[in-house]
mmCIF entry with sequence, helices, sheets and N, C-alpha, C, O atoms, coordinates in Angstrom:
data_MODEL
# 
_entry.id   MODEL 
# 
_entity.id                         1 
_entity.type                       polymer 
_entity.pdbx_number_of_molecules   1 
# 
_entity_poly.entity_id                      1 
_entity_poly.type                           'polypeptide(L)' 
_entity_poly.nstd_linkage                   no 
_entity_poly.nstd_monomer                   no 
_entity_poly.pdbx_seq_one_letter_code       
;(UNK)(UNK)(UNK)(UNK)(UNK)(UNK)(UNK)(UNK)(UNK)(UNK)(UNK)(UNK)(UNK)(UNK)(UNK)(UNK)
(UNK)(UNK)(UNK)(UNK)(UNK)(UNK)(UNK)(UNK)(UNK)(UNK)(UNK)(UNK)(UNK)(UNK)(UNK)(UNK)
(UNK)(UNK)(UNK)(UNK)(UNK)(UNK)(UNK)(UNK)(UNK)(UNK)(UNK)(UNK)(UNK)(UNK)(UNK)(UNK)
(UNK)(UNK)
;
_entity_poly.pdbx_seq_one_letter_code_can   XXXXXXXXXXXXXXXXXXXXXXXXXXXXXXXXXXXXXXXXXXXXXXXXXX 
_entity_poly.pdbx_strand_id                 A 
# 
loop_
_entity_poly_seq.entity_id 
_entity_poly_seq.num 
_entity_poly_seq.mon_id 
_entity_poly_seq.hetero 
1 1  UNK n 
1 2  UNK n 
1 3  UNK n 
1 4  UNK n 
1 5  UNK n 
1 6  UNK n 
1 7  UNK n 
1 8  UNK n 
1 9  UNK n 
1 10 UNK n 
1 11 UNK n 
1 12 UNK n 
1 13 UNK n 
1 14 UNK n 
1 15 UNK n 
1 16 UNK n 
1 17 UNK n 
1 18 UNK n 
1 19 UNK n 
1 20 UNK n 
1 21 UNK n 
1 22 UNK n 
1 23 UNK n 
1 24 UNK n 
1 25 UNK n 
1 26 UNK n 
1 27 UNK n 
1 28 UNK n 
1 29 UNK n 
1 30 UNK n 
1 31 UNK n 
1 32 UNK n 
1 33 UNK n 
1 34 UNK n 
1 35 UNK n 
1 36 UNK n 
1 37 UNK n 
1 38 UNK n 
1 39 UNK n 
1 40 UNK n 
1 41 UNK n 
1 42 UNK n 
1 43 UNK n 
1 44 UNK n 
1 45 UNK n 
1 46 UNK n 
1 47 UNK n 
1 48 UNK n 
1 49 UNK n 
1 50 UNK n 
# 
_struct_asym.id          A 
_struct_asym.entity_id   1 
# 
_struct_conf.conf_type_id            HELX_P 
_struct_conf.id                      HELX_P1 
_struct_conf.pdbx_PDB_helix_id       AA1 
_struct_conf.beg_label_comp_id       UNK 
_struct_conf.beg_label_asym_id       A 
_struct_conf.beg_label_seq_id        7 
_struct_conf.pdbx_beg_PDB_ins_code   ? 
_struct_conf.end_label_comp_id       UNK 
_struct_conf.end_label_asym_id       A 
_struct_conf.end_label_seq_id        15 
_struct_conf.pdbx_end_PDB_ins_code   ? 
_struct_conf.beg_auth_comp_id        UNK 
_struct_conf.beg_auth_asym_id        A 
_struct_conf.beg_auth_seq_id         7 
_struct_conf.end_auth_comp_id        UNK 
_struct_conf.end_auth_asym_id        A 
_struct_conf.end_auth_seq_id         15 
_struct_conf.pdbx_PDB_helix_class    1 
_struct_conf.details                 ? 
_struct_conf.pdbx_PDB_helix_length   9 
# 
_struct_conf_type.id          HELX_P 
_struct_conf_type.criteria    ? 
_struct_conf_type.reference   ? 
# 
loop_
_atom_site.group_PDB 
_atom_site.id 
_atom_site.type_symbol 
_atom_site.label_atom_id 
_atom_site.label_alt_id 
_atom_site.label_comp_id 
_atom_site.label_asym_id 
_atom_site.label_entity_id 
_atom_site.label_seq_id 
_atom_site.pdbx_PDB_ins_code 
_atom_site.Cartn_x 
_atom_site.Cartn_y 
_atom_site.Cartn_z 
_atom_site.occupancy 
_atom_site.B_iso_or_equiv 
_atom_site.pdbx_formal_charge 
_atom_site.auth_seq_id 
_atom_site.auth_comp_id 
_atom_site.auth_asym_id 
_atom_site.auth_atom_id 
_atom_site.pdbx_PDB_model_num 
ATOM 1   N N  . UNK A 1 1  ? 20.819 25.492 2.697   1.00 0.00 ? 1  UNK A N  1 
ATOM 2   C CA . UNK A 1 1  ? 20.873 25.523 1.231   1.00 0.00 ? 1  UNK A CA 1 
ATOM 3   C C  . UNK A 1 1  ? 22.045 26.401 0.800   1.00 0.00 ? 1  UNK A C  1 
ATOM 4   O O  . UNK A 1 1  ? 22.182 27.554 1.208   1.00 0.00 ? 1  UNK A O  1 
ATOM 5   N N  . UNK A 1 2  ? 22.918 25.775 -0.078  1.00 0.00 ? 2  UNK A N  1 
ATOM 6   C CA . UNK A 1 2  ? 23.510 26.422 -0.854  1.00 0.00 ? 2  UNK A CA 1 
ATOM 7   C C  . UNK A 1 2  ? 23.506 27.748 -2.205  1.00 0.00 ? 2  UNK A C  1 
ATOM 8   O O  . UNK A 1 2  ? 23.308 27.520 -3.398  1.00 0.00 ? 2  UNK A O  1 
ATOM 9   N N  . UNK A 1 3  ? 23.732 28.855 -1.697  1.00 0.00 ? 3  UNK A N  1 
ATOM 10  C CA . UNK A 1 3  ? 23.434 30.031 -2.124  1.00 0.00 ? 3  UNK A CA 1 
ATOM 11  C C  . UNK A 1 3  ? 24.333 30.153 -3.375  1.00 0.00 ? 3  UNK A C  1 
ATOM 12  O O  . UNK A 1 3  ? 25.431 30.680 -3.197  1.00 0.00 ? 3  UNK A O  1 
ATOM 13  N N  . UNK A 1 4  ? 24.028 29.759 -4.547  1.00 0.00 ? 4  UNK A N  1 
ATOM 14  C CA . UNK A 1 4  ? 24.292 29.906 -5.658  1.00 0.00 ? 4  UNK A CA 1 
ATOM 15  C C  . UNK A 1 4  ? 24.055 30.434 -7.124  1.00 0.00 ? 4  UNK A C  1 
ATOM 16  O O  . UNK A 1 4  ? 22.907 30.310 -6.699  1.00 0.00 ? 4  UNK A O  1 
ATOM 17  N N  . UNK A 1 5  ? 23.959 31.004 -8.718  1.00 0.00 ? 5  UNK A N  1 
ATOM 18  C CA . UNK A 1 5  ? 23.151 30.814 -8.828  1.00 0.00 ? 5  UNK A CA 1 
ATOM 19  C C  . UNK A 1 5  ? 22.255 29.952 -9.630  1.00 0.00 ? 5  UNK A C  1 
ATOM 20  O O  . UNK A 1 5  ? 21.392 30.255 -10.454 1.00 0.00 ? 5  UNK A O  1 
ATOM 21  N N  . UNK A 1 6  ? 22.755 28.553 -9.100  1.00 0.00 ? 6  UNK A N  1 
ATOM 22  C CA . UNK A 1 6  ? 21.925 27.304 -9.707  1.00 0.00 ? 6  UNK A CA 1 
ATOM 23  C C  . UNK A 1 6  ? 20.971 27.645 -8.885  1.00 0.00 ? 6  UNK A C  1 
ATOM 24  O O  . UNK A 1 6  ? 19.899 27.951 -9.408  1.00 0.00 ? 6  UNK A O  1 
ATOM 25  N N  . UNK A 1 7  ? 21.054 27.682 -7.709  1.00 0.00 ? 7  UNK A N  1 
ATOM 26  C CA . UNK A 1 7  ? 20.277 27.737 -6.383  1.00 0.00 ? 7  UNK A CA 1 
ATOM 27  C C  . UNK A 1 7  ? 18.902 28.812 -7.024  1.00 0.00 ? 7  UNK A C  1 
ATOM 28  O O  . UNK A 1 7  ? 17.819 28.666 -7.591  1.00 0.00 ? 7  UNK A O  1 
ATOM 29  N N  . UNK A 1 8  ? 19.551 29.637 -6.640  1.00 0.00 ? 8  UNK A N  1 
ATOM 30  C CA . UNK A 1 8  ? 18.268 31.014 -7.155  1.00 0.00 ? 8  UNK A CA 1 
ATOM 31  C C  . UNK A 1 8  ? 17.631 30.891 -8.276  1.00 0.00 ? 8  UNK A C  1 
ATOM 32  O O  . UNK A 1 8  ? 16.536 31.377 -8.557  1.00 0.00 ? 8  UNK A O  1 
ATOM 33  N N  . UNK A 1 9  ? 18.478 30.080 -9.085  1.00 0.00 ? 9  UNK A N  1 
ATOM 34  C CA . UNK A 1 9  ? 17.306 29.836 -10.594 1.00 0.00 ? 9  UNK A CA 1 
ATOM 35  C C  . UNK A 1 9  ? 16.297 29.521 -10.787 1.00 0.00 ? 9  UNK A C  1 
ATOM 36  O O  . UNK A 1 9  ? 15.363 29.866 -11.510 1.00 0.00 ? 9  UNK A O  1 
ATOM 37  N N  . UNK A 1 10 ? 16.667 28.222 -9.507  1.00 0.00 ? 10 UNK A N  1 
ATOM 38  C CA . UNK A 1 10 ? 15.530 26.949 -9.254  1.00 0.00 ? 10 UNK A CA 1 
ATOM 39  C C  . UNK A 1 10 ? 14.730 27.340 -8.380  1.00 0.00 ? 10 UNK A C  1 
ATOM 40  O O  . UNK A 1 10 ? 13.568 27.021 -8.631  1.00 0.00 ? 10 UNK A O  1 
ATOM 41  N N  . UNK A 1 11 ? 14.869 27.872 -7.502  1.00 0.00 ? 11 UNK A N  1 
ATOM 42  C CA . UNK A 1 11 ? 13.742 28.578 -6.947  1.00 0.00 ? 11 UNK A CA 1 
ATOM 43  C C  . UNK A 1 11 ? 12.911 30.046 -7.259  1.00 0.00 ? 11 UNK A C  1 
ATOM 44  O O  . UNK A 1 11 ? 11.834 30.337 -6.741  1.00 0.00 ? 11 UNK A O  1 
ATOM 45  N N  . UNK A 1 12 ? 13.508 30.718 -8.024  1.00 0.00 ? 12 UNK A N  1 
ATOM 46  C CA . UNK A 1 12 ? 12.834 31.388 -8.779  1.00 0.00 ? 12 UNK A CA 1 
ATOM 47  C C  . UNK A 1 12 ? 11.924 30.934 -9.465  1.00 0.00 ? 12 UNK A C  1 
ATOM 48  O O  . UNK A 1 12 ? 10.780 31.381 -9.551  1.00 0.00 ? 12 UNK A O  1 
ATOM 49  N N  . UNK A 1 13 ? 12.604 29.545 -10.269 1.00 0.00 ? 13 UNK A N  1 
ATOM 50  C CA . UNK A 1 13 ? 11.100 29.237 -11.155 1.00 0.00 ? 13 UNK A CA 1 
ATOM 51  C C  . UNK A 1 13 ? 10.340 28.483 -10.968 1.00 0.00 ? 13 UNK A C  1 
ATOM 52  O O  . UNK A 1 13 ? 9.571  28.051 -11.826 1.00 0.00 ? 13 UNK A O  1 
ATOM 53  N N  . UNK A 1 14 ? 10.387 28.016 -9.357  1.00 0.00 ? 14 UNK A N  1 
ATOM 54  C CA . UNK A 1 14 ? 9.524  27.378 -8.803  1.00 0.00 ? 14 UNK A CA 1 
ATOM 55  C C  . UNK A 1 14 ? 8.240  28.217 -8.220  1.00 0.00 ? 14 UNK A C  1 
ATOM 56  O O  . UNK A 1 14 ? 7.029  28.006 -8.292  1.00 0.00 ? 14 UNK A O  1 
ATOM 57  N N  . UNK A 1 15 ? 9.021  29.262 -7.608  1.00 0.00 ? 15 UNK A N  1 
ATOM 58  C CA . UNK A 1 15 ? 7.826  30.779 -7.546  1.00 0.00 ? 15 UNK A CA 1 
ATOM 59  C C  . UNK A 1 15 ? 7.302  31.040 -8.452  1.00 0.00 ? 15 UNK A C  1 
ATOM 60  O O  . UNK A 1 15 ? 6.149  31.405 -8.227  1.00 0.00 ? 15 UNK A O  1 
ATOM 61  N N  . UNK A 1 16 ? 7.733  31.042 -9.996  1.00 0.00 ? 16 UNK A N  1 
ATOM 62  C CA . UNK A 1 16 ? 7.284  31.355 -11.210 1.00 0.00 ? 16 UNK A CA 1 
ATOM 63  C C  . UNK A 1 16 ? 6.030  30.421 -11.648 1.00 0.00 ? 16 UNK A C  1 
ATOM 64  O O  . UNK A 1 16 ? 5.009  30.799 -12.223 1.00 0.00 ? 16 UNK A O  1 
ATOM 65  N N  . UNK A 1 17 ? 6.344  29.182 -11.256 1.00 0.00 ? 17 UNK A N  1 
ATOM 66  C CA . UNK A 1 17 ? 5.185  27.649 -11.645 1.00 0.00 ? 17 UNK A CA 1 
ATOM 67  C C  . UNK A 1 17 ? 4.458  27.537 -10.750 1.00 0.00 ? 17 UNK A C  1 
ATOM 68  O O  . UNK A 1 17 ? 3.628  26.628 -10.779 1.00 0.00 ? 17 UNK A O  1 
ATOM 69  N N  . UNK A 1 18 ? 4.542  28.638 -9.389  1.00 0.00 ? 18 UNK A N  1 
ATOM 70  C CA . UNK A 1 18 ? 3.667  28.297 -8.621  1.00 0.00 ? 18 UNK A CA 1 
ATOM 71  C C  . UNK A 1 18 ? 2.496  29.587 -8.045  1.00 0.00 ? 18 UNK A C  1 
ATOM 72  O O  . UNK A 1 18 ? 1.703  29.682 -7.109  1.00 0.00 ? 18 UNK A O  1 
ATOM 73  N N  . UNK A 1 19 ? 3.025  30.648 -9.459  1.00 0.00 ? 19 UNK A N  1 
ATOM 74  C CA . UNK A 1 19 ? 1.876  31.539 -9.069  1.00 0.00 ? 19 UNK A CA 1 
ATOM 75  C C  . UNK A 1 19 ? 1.358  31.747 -10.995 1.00 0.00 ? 19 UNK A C  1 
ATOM 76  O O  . UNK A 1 19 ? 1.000  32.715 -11.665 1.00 0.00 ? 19 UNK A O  1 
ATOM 77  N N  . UNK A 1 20 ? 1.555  30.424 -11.259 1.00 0.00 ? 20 UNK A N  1 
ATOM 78  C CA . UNK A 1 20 ? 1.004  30.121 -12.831 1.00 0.00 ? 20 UNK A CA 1 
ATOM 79  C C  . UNK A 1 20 ? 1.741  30.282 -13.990 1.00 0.00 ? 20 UNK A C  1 
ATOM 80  O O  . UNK A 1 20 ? 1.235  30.062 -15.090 1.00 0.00 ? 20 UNK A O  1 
ATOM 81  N N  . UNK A 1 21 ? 2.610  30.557 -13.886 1.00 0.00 ? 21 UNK A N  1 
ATOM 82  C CA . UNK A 1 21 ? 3.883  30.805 -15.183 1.00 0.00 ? 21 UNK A CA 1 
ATOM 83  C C  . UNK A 1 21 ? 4.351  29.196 -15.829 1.00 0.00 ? 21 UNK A C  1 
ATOM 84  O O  . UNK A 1 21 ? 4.735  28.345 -15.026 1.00 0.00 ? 21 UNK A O  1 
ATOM 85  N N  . UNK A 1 22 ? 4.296  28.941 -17.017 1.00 0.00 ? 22 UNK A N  1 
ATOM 86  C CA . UNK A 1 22 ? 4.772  28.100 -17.415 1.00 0.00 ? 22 UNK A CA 1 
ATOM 87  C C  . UNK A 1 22 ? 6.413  27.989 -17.882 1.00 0.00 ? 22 UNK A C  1 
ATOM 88  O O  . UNK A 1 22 ? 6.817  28.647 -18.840 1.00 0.00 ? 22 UNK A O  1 
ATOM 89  N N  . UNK A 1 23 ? 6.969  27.434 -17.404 1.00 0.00 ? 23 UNK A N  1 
ATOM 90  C CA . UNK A 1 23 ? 8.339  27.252 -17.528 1.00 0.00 ? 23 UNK A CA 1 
ATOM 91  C C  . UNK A 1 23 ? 9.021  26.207 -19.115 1.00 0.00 ? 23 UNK A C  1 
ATOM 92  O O  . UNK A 1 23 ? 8.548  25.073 -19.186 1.00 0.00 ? 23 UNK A O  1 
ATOM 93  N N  . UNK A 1 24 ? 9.645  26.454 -19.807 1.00 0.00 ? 24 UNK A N  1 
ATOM 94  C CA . UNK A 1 24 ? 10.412 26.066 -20.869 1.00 0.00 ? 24 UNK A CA 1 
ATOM 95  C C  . UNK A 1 24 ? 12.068 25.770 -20.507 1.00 0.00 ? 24 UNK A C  1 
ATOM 96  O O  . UNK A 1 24 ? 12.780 26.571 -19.902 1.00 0.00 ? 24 UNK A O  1 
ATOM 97  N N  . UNK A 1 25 ? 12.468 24.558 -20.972 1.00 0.00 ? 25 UNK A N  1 
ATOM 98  C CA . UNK A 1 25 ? 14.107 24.751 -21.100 1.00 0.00 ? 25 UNK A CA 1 
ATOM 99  C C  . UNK A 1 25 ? 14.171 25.503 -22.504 1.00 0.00 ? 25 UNK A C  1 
ATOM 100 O O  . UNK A 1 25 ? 13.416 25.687 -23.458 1.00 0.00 ? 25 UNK A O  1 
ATOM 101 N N  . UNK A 1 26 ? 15.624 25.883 -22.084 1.00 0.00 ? 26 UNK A N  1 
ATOM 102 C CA . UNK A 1 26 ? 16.233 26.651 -23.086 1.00 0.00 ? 26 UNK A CA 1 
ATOM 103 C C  . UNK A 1 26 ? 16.626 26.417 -23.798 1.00 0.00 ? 26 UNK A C  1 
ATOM 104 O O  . UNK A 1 26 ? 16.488 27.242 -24.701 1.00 0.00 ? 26 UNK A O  1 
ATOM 105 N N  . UNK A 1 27 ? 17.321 25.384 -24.096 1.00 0.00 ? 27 UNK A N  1 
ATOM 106 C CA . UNK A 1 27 ? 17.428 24.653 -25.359 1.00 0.00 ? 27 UNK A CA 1 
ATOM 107 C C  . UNK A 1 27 ? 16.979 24.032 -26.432 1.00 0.00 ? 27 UNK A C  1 
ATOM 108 O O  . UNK A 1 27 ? 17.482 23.801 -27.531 1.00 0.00 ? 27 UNK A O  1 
ATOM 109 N N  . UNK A 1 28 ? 15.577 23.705 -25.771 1.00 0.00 ? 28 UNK A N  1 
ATOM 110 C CA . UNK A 1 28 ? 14.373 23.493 -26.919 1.00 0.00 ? 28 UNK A CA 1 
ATOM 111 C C  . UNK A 1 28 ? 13.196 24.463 -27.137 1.00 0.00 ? 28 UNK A C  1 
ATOM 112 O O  . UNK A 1 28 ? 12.026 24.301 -27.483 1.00 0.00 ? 28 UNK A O  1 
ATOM 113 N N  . UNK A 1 29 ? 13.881 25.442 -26.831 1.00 0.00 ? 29 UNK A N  1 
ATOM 114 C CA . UNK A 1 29 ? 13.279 26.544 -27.540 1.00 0.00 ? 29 UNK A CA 1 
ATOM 115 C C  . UNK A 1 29 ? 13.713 27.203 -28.403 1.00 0.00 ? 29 UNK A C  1 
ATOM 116 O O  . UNK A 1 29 ? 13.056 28.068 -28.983 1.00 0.00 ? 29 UNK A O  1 
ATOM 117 N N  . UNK A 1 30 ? 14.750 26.953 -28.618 1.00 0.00 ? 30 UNK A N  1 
ATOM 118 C CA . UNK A 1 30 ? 15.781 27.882 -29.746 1.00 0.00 ? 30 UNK A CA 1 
ATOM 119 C C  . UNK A 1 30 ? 14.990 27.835 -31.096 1.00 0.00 ? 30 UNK A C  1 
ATOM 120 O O  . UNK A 1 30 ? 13.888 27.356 -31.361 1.00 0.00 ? 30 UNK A O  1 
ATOM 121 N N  . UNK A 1 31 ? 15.965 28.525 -31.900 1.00 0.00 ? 31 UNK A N  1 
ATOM 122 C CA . UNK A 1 31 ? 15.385 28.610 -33.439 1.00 0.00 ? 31 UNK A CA 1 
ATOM 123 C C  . UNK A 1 31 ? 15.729 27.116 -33.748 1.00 0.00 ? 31 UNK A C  1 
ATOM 124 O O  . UNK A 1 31 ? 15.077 26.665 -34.689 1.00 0.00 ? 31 UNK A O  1 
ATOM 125 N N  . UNK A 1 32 ? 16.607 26.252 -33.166 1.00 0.00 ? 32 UNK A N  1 
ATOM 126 C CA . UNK A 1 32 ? 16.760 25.063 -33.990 1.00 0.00 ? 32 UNK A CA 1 
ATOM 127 C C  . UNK A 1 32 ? 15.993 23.878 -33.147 1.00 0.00 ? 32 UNK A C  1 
ATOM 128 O O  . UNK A 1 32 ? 15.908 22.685 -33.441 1.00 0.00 ? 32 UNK A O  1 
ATOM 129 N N  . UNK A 1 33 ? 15.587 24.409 -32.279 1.00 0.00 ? 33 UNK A N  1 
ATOM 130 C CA . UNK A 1 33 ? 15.203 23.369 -30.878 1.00 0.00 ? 33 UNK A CA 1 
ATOM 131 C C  . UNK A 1 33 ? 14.425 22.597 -31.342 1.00 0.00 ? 33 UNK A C  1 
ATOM 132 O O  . UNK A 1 33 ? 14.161 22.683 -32.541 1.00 0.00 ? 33 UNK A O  1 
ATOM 133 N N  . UNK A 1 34 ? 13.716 21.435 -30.398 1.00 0.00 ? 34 UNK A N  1 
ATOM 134 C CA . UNK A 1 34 ? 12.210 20.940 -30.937 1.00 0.00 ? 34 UNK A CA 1 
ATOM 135 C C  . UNK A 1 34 ? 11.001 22.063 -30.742 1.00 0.00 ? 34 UNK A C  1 
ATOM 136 O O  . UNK A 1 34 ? 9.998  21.860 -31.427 1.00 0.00 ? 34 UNK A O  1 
ATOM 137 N N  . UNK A 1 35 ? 10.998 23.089 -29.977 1.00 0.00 ? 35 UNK A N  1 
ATOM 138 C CA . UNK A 1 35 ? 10.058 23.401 -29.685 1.00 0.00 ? 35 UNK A CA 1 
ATOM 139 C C  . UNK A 1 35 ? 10.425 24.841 -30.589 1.00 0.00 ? 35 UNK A C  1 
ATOM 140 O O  . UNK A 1 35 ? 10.623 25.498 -29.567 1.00 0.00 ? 35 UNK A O  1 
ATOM 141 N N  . UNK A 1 36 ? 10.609 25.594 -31.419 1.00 0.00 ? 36 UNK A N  1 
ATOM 142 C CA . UNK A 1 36 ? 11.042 27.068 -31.653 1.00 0.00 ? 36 UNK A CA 1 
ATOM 143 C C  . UNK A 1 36 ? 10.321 28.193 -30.904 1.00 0.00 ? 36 UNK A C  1 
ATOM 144 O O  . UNK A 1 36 ? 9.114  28.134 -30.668 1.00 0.00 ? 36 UNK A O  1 
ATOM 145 N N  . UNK A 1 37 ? 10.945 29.018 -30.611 1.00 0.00 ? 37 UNK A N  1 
ATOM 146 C CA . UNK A 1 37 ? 9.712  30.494 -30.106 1.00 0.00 ? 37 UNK A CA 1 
ATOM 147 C C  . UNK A 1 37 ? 9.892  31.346 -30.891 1.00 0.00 ? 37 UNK A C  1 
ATOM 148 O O  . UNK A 1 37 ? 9.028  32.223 -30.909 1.00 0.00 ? 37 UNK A O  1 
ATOM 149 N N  . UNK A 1 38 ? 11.016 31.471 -31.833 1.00 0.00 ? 38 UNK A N  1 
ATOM 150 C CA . UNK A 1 38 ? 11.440 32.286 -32.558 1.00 0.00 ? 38 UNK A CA 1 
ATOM 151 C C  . UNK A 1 38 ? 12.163 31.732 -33.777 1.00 0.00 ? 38 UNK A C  1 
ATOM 152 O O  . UNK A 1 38 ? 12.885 30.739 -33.689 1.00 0.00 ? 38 UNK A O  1 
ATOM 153 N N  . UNK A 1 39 ? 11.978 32.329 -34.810 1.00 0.00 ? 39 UNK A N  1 
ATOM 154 C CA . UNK A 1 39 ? 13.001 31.920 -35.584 1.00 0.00 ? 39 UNK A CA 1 
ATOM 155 C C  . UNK A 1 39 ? 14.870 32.194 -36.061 1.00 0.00 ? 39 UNK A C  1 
ATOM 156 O O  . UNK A 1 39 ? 15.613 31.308 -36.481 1.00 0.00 ? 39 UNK A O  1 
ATOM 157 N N  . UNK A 1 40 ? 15.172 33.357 -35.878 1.00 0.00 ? 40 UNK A N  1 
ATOM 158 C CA . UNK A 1 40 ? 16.320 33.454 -35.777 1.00 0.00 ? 40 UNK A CA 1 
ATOM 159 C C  . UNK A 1 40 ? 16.494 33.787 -34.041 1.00 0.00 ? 40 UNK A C  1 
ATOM 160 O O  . UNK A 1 40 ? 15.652 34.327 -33.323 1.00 0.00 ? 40 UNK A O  1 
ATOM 161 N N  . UNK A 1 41 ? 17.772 33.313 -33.668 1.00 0.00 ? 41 UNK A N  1 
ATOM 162 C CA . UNK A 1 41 ? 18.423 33.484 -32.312 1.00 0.00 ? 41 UNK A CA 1 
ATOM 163 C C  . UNK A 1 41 ? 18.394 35.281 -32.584 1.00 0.00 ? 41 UNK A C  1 
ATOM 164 O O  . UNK A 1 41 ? 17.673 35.548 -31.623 1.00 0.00 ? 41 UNK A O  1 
ATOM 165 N N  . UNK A 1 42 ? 18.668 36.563 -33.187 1.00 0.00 ? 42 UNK A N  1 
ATOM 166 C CA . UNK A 1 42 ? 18.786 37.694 -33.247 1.00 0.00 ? 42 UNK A CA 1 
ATOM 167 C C  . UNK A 1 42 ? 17.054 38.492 -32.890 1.00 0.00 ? 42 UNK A C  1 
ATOM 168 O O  . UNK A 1 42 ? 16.779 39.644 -32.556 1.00 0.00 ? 42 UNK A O  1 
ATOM 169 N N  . UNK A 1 43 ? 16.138 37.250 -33.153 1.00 0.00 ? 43 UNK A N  1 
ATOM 170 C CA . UNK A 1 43 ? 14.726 37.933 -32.795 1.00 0.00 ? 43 UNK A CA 1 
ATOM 171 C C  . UNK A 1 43 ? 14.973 38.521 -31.307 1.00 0.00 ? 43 UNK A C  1 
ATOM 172 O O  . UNK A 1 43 ? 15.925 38.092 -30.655 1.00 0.00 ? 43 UNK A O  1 
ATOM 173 N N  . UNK A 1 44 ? 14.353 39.228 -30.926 1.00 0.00 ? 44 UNK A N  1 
ATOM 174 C CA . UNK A 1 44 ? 14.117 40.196 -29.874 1.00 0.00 ? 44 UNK A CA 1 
ATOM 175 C C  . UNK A 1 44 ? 12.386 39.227 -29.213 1.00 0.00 ? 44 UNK A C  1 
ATOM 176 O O  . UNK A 1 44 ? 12.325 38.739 -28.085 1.00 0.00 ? 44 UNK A O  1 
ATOM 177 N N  . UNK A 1 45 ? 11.673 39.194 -29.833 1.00 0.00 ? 45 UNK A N  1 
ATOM 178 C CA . UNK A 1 45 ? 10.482 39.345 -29.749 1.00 0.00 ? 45 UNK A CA 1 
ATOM 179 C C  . UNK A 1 45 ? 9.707  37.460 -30.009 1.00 0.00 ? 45 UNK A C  1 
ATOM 180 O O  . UNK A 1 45 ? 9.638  36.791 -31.040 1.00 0.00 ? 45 UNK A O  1 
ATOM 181 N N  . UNK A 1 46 ? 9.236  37.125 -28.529 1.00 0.00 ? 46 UNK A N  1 
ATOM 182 C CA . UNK A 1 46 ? 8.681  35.323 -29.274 1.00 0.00 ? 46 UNK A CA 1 
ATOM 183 C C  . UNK A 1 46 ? 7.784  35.650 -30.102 1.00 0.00 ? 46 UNK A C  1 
ATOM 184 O O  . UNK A 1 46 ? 7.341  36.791 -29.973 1.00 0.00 ? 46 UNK A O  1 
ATOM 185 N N  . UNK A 1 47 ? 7.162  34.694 -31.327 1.00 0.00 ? 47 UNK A N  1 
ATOM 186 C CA . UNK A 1 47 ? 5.851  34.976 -31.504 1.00 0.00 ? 47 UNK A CA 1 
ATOM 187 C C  . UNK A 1 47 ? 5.071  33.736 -30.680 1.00 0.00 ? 47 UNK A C  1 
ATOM 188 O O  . UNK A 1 47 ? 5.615  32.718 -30.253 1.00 0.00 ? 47 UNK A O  1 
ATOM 189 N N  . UNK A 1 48 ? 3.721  34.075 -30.576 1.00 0.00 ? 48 UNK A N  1 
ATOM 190 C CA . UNK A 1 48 ? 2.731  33.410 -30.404 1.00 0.00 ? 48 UNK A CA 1 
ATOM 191 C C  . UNK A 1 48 ? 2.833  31.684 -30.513 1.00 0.00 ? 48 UNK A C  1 
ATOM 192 O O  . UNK A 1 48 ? 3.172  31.182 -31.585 1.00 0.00 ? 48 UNK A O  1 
ATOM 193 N N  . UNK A 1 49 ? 2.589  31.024 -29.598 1.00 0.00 ? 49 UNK A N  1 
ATOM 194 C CA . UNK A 1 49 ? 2.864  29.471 -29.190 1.00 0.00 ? 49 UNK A CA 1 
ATOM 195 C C  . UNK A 1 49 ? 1.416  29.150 -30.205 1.00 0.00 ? 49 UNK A C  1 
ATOM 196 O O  . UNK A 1 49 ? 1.455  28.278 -31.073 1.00 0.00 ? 49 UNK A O  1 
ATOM 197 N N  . UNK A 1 50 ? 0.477  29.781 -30.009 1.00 0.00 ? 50 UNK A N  1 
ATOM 198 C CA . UNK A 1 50 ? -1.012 29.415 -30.375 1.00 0.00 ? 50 UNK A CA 1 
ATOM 199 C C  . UNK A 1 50 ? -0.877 29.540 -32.056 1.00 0.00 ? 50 UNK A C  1 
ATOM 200 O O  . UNK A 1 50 ? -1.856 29.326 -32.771 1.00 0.00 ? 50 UNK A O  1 
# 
């Protein structure tokens, strides 16, 4: 395997999904995304998915 860090990303968050962490892309999470976590990109802090 190629030691990169695409490489380490993807297996990081495969460790991450596989000791229960739910994983998000990043782009649809933004303030403008489909999914928001936040509303301005300057928030610090997600709120609550629920």
């Amino acid at each position: 395997m190629k030691l990169n860090e695409d490489s380490v990303e993807h297996e990081a968050l495969e460790i991450l999904r596989g000791i229960g962490y739910e994983t998000l892309f990043g782009p649809e999470i933004t303030p403008d995304g489909l999914y928001p976590m936040r509303e301005l990109y300057s928030d610090v802090v997600w709120r609550s998915k629920d």
